[in-house]
N, C-alpha and C positions, 0 to 999 in steps of 0.2 A: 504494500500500500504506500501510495505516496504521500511526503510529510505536506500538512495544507499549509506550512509556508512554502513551499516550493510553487504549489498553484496559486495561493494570494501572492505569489512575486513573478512567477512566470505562467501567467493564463496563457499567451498564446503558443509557446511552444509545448504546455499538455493539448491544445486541440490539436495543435497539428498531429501529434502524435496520436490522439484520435485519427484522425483521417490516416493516418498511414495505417490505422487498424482497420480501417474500413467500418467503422461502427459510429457513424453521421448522429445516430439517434442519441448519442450519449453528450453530444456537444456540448446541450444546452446547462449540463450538470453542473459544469465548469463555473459559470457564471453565476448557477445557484448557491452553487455550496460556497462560493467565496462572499457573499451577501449572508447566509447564512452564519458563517465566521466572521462576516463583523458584527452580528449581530450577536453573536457569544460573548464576543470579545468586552460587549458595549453592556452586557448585562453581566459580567466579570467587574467590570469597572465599577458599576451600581450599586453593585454588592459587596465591593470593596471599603464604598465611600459611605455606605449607610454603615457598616461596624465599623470604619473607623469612628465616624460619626457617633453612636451607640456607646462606643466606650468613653467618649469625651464629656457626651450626657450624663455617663452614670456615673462618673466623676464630680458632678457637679451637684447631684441630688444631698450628699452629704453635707457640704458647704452649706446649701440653702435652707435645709431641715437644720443647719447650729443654729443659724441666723434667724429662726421661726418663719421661715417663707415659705409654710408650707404651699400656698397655693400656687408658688411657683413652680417648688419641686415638684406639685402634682402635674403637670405642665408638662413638665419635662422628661415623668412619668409615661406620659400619656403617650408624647412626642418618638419614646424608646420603644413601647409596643405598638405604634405604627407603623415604625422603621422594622420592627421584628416579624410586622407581619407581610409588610412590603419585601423583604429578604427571602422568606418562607416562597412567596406567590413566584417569587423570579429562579429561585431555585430548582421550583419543579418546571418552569418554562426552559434554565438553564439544561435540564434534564433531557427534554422534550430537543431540545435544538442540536445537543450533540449526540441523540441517537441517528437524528436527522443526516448531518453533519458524517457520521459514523458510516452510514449506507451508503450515502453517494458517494464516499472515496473508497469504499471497498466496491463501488461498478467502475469506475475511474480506473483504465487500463497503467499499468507500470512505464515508463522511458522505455523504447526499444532501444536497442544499443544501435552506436552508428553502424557497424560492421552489417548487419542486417538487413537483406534483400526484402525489397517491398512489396509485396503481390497481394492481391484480392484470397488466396484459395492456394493449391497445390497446383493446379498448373502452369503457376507462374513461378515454382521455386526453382532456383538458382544449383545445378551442379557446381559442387566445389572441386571434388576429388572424384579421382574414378581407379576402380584399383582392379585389371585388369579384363576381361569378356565374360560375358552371361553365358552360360555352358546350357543349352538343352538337350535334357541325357534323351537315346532314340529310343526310352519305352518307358510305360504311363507310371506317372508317378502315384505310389498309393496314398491317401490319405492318412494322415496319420492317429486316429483312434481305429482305422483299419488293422494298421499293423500293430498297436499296443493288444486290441479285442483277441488276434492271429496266435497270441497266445496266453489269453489270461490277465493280461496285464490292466486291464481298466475296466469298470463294469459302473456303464450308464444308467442301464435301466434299474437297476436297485437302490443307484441313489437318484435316478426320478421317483423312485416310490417311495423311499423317505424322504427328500426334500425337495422332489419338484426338478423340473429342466435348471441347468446350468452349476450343477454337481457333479462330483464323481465318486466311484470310490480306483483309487487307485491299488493295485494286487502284487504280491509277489516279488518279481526283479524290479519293476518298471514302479514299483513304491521304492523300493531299494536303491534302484537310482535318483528316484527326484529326491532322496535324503542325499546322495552322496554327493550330487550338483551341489547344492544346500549349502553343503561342507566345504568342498572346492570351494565355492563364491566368499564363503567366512573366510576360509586360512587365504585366500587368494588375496583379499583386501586387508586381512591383516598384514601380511607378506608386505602388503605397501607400506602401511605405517599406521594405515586405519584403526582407532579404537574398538573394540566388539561391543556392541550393546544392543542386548530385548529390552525395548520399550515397554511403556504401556499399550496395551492392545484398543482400547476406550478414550476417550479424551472429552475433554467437554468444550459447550459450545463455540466458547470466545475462541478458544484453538484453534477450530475449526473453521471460523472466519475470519479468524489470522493467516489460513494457508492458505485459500478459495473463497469462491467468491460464492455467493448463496446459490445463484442456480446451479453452480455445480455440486454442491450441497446436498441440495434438492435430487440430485440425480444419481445423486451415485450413494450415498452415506447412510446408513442404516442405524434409526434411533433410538436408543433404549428408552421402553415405555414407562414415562412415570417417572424417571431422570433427566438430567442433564448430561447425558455421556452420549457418544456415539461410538462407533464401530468403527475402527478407522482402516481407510481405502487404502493404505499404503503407510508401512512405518516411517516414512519423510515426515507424515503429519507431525505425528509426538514425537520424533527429533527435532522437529525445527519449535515443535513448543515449548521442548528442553529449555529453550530458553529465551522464554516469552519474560517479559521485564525484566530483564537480567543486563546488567553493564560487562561488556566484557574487556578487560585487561589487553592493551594491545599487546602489552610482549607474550601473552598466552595464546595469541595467535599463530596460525591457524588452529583451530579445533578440525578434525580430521576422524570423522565418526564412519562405524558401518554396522549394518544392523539388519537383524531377520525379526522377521514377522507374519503372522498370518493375515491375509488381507479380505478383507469383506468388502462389496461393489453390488451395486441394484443392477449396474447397466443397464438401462433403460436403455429401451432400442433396439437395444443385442438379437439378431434375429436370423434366418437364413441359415446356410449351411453349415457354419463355425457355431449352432447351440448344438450340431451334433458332437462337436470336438472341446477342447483344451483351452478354446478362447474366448475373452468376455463372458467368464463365468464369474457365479457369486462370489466363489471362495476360494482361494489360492494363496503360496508362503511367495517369498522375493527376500531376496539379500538385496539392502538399498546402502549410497550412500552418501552422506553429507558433509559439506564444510563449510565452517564458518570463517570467514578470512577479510582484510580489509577491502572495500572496496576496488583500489585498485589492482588489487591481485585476482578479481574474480576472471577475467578473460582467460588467464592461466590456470587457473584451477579449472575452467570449464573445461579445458583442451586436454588437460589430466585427466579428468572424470569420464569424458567421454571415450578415451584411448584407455583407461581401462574396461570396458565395455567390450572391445573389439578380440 
């Protein structure tokens, strides 16, 4: 999310940076939420002046009650619970404006870095690298819950019938391999330097709209009934909430985390030939990983993150 002084200092380079997202309809946000923040800003100030205020009163009631004024002190009595109530009224408006405030900059798309090709969609993305010919073998390639079912290795329809399309249960070797992936992908990232850490699996709201934005929220995240936790789509979540208000030490830079998790996903949508297999399913593990690093180091760390991947 970006900090709203950046957009009360620079509105016009957040739209444009709308417009290079292609998301016109979000324009107008810009303009709101910076009206909206002065208007925080100006009921901060009001509430400032009336307790300052308040306290200078109540300082005075003593003087005037030595002096026998009582009818003044009443006054001025009166004067501190109008102010107390005027505080109260702006307070829950102050409330009301930065949940306001709150929403529109978590729709409010991030900076795209300048490195970054401009396009509508995918058919306008940018080859960078190419790393040598597409090979098509000359016979059909089988599908692959074909060749896991081929011998025991996965069985759909039993966990359709205890929990519906987009489960599995996995059997045998081919469970015995996706542990030992699992394991590779751990010591592999520790091998780099990555710290190991299981997360929490749950996390609660504000986390959740610390990492994404609601409609993806809405689409993907599974709620616990009657809580505030949810199910989180990917251990990135509660890594990157690790440390949600937290100051961090730049010479303890970088932080350099990796981490397994079971992941839980509604995908919405998910439909056609891949609910028969392995993908955009509910529930699935991932070795993820993150770093916390200063700003100017993130271009380098992205080109790490993604080269180990490869």
């Amino acid at each position: 999310m970006l900090d709203i002084k950046f957009v009360r200092e620079n509105p016009e380079i957040v739209k444009e940076n709308i417009r290079k997202k292609f998301q016109d309809s979000k324009l107008p946000l810009v303009d709101e939420v910076i009206e909206l923040d002065q208007e925080n800003r100006t009921i901060k100030q009001e509430v400032e002046a009336l307790r300052a205020q308040r306290n200078k009163l109540s300082k005075q009631i003593g003087g005037l009650m030595a002096k026998g004024e009582k009818e003044e002190a009443e006054k001025v009595k009166a004067q501190i619970a109008a102010d107390a109530e005027r505080v109260d009224e702006l307070t829950v408006k102050e409330k009301d404006v930065e949940e306001r405030i709150k929403k529109i900059m978590m729709t409010i798309p991030n900076i795209i870095d300048p490195s970054v090709p401009i396009g509508k969609d995918d058919s306008e993305n940018v080859e960078v690298e190419k790393f040598g010919e597409p090979v098509v073998p000359d016979f059909e390639i089988p599908y692959h819950t074909d060749i896991m079912e081929s011998f025991g290795g996965i069985d759909l329809d039993s966990a359709r019938k205890v929990a519906g399309n987009g489960f599995y249960y996995l059997m045998g070797d081919i469970a015995r391999l996706h542990s030992a992936v699992l394991a590779y992908a751990r010591d592999f990232m520790i091998g780099r330097g990555f710290k190991y850490c299981i997360p929490p699996f749950m996390i609660r709201s504000n986390v959740v709209t610390g990492v994404m934005s609601f409609a993806e929220m809405d689409a993907m995240m599974y709620k616990i009934e009657g809580e505030d936790l949810y199910l989180i789509g990917t251990s990135e979540h509660s890594m990157i909430g690790k440390f949600i208000d937290t100051m961090n030490k730049e010479e303890d830079l970088p932080q350099t985390l990796t981490s397994y998790s079971p992941c839980f996903r509604k995908e919405k949508g998910a439909h056609g030939i891949e609910e028969r297999g392995v993908y955009r399913i509910h529930q699935f593990e991932k070795q993820e990983m993150i770093v916390v690093c200063k700003p100017e180091e993130s271009p380098m760390w992205f080109d790490k993150l993604w080269q180990n991947t490869v």
